[in-house]
C-alpha positions in Angstrom: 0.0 0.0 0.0 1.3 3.1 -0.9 0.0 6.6 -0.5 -0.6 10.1 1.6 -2.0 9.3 5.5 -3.2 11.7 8.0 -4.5 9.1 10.0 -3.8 5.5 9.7 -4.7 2.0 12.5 -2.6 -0.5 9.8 -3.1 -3.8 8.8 -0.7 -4.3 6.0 2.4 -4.3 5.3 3.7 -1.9 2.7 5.5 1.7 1.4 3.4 4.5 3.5 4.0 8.4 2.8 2.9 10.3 5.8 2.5 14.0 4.9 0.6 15.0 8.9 0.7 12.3 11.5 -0.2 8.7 11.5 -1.0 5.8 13.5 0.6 2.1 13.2 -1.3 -0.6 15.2 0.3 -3.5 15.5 -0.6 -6.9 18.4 1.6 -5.9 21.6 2.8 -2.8 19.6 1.7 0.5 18.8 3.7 3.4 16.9 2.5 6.9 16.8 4.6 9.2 14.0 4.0 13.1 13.6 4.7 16.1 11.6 6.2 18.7 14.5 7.6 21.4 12.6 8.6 22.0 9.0 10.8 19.0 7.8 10.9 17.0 11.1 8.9 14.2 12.0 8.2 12.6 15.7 8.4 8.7 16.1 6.6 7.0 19.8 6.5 3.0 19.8 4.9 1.5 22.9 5.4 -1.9 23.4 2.9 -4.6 25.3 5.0 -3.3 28.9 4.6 0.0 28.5 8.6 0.2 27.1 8.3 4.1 25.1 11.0 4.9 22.1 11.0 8.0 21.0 13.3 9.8 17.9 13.2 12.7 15.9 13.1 12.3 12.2 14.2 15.2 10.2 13.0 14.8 6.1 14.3 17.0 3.4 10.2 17.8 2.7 7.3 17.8 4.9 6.9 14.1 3.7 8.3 11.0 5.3 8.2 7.5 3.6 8.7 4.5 5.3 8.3 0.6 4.5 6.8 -1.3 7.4 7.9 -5.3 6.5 8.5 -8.3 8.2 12.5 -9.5 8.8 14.3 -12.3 10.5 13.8 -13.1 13.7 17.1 -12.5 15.4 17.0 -9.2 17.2 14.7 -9.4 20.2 14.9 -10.2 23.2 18.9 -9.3 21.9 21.0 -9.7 18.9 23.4 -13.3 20.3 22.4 -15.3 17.2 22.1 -15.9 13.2 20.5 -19.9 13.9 16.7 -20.7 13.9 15.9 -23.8 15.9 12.5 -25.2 14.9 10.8 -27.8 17.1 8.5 -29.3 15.0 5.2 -29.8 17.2 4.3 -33.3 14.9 7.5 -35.3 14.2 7.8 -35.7 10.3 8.7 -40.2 9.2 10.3 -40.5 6.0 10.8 -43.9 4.8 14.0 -45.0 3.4 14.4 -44.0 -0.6 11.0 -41.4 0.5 10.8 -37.3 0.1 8.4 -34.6 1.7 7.1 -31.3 0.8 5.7 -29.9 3.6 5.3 -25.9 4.8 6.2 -24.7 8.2 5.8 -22.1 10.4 8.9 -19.5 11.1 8.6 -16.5 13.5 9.5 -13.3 12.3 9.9 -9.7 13.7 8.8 -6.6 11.9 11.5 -3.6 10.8 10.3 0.0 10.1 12.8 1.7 7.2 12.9 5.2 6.3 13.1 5.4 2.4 14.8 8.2 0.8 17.4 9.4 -1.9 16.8 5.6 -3.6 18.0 3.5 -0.7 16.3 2.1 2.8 17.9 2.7 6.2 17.0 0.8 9.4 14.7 3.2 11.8 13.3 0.3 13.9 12.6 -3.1 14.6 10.1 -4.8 17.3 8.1 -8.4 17.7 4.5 -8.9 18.1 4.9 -11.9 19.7 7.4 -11.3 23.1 6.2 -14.1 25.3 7.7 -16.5 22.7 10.3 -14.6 21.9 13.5 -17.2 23.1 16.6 -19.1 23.1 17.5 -22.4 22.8 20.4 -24.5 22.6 21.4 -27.1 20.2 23.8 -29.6 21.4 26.1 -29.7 24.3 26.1 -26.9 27.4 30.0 -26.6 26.2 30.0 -26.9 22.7 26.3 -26.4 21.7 24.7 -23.8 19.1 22.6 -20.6 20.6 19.6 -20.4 18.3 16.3 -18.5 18.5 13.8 -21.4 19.5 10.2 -21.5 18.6 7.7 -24.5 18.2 6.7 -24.8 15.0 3.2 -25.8 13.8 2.9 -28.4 9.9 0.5 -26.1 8.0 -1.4 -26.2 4.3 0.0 -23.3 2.3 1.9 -20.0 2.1 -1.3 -18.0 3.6 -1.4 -20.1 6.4 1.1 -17.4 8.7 -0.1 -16.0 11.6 0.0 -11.9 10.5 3.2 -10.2 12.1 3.7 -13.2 13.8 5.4 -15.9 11.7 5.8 -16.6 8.4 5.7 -19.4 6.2 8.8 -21.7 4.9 8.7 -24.6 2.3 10.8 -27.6 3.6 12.1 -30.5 1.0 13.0 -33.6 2.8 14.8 -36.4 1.2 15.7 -39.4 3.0 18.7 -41.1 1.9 19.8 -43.4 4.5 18.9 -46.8 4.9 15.6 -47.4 6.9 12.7 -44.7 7.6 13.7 -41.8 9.9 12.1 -39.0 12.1 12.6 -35.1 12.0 11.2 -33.5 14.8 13.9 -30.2 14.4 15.4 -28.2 12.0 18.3 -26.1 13.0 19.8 -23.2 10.6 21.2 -20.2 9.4 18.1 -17.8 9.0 20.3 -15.0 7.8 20.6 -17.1 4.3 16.7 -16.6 3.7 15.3 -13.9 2.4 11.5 -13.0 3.6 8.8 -11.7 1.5 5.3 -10.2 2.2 2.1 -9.4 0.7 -0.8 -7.8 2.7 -0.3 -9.0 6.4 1.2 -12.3 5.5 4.5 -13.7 5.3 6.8 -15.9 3.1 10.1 -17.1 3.6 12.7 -18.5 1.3 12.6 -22.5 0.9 15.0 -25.0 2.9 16.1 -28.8 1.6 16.8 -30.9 4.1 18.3 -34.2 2.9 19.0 -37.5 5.4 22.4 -38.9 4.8 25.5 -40.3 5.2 28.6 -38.4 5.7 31.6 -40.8 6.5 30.2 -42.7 9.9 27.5 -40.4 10.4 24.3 -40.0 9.9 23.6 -36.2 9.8 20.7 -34.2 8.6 22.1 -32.0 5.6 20.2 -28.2 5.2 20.7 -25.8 2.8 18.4 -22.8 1.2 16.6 -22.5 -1.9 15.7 -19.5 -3.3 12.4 -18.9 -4.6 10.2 -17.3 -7.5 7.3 -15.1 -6.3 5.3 -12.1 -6.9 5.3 -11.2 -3.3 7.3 -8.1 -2.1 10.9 -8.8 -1.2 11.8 -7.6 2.1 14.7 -5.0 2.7 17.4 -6.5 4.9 18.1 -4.9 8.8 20.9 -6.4 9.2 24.3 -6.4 7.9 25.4 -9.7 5.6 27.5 -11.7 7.7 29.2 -15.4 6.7 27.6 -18.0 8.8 29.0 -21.2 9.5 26.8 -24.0 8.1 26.0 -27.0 10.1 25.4 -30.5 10.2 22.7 -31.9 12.4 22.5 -35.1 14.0 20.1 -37.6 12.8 17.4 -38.6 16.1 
């Protein structure tokens, strides 16, 4: 959505030119963003405890632009982590020689950018969902992975996200090994995926997770897959940093 607001309670995502003052409704988060003098806007976001943050915006013209969209899920409660640790509320049993298609659930957070001059800078960031908002660890209290943790729910289609909430992620499974196999967790690098959006709903980039055999072990192989779609592609907040893939172990 795109367009002059005076006054605004949203329920998209999208580009929004506010020319007077506007309001962004949100679950657990409101923002409140206001003209205050020639060429400077104010910004207020309360948050579900009452947390305020405040900034002044100056503009080189008594309009501001901004694109509200959704982004990974790595900043709240604090940036520690570029790993997503699903736990997959239904275990998935893949036969041996078998493959799966199935689409998941992925929580997300939402970033605020201020557009101008051609580019898209980082104003803000916030979740909608705080009580879930976690860690986990994969593996060993010495050597184990910190991930953001989430329980993750085996739905129909890309529209099945929960808006603002989570998004949706295709997952490929191939079993390779010998005998059938369950996956009740898939741990990786979010900050591979890119994350579209159309309306209130979310989709994210695809993952292939393929059961196999890598000299004595049996690990759980993931990698991303890039996907074609009409949605809107997300800007990025954060920078692009090399993560480490890894291998999980098979349960």
């Amino acid at each position: 959505m795109e367009g002059g607001v005076s006054e605004l309670h949203i329920t998209q995502f999208g580009i929004y030119k506010i020319t007077d003052c506007a309001d962004f409704v949100f679950p657990n988060t409101e923002i409140k963003i206001k003209r205050i003098s020639e060429r400077v806007f104010s910004y207020l976001r309360k948050n579900h405890d009452d947390e305020i943050v405040e900034k002044i915006i100056p503009t080189q013209s008594n309009e501001l632009t901004i694109e509200i969209c959704p982004i990974r899920p790595i900043n709240y409660p604090a940036k520690r982590t570029s790993y997503v640790y699903l736990d997959l509320e239904t275990p998935i049993f893949l036969s041996e020689g078998s493959a799966a298609t199935i689409f998941v659930r992925c929580p997300v957070e939402i970033g605020l950018f201020l557009i101008h001059d051609g580019q898209k800078d980082s104003l803000d960031w916030f979740t909608c969902d705080p009580e879930h908002s976690r860690f986990g660890l994969y593996g060993s209290p010495e050597s184990g992975t910190l991930c953001k943790y989430a329980k993750s729910e085996i739905v129909e289609s890309y529209y099945d996200s929960i808006p603002f909430v989570n998004g949706v992620m295709e997952m490929n499974i191939q079993n390779e090994l010998s005998g059938g196999h369950s996956i009740s967790k898939i741990i990786f690098p979010i900050t591979d995926h890119s994350l579209y959006y159309r309306d209130s709903k979310t989709i994210i980039s695809s993952l292939n997770a393929v059961l196999k055999k890598k000299l004595t072990l049996e690990v759980l192989d993931i990698s991303q897959k890039s996907i074609q779609t009409d949605w809107v592609l997300s800007p990025s907040y954060e920078s692009a940093e090399p993560v480490k893939r890894m291998d999980m172990g098979v349960d």
